[in-house]
C-alpha positions in Angstrom: 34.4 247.3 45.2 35.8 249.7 42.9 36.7 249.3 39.1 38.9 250.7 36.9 40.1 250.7 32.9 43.1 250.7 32.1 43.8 252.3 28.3 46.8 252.7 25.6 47.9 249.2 27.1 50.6 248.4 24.3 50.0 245.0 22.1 53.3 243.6 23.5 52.2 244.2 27.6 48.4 242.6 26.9 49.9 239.5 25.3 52.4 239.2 27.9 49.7 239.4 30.6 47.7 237.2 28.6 50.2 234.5 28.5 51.0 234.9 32.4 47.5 234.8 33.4 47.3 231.7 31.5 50.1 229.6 32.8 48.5 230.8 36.6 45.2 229.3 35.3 42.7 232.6 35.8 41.7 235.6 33.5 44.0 238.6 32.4 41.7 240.3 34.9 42.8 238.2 37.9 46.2 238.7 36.9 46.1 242.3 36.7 44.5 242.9 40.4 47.3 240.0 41.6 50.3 242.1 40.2 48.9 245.0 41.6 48.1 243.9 45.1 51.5 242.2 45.3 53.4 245.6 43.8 51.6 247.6 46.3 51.9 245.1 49.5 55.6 245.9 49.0 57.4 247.8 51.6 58.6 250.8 49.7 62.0 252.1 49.7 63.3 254.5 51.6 65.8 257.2 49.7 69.1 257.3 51.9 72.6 256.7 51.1 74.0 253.4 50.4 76.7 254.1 53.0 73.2 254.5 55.3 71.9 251.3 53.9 75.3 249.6 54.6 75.7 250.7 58.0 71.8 249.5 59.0 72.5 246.1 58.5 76.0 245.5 59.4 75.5 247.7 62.6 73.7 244.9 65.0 76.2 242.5 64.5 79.0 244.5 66.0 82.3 246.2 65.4 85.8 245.3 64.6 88.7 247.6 66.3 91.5 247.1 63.3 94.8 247.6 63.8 96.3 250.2 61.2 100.2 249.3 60.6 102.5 252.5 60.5 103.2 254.0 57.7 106.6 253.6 55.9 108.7 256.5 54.7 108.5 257.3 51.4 110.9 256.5 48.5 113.1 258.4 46.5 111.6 258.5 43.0 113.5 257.2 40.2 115.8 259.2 38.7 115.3 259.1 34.8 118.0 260.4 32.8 
């Protein structure tokens, strides 16, 4: 197994890990490798469009033909005088 140290760890990010480790009942140490292994066992993202995005999932469940209503003429704009 391999080990690692981690440095310039700010005050603020060692307390908070301290207190986390403690309400999970096991060492900062623990912690650390936990976050890590569950950050990194994370499917990562994939950079496309959120159109792209959109269209994946609503795709599979089909499409909707929508009927577009004509379009009216336009008015005569108000005469301000």
């Amino acid at each position: 197994m391999a080990s690692m140290t981690i440095r310039n760890l700010g005050d603020k990010l060692k307390a908070r890990l301290r207190v986390r480790a403690a309400q999970h009942g096991r060492s900062m140490e623990e912690e650390a490798r936990d976050i890590l292994q569950s950050a990194l066992a994370a499917e990562p993202t994939r950079n496309r469009s959120l159109v792209a995005a959109i269209r994946a999932r609503i795709e599979p469940l089909g499409g909707v033909e929508l009927e577009i209503e004509p379009r009216e003429p336009m008015r005569e704009p108000v005469k301000l005088e």
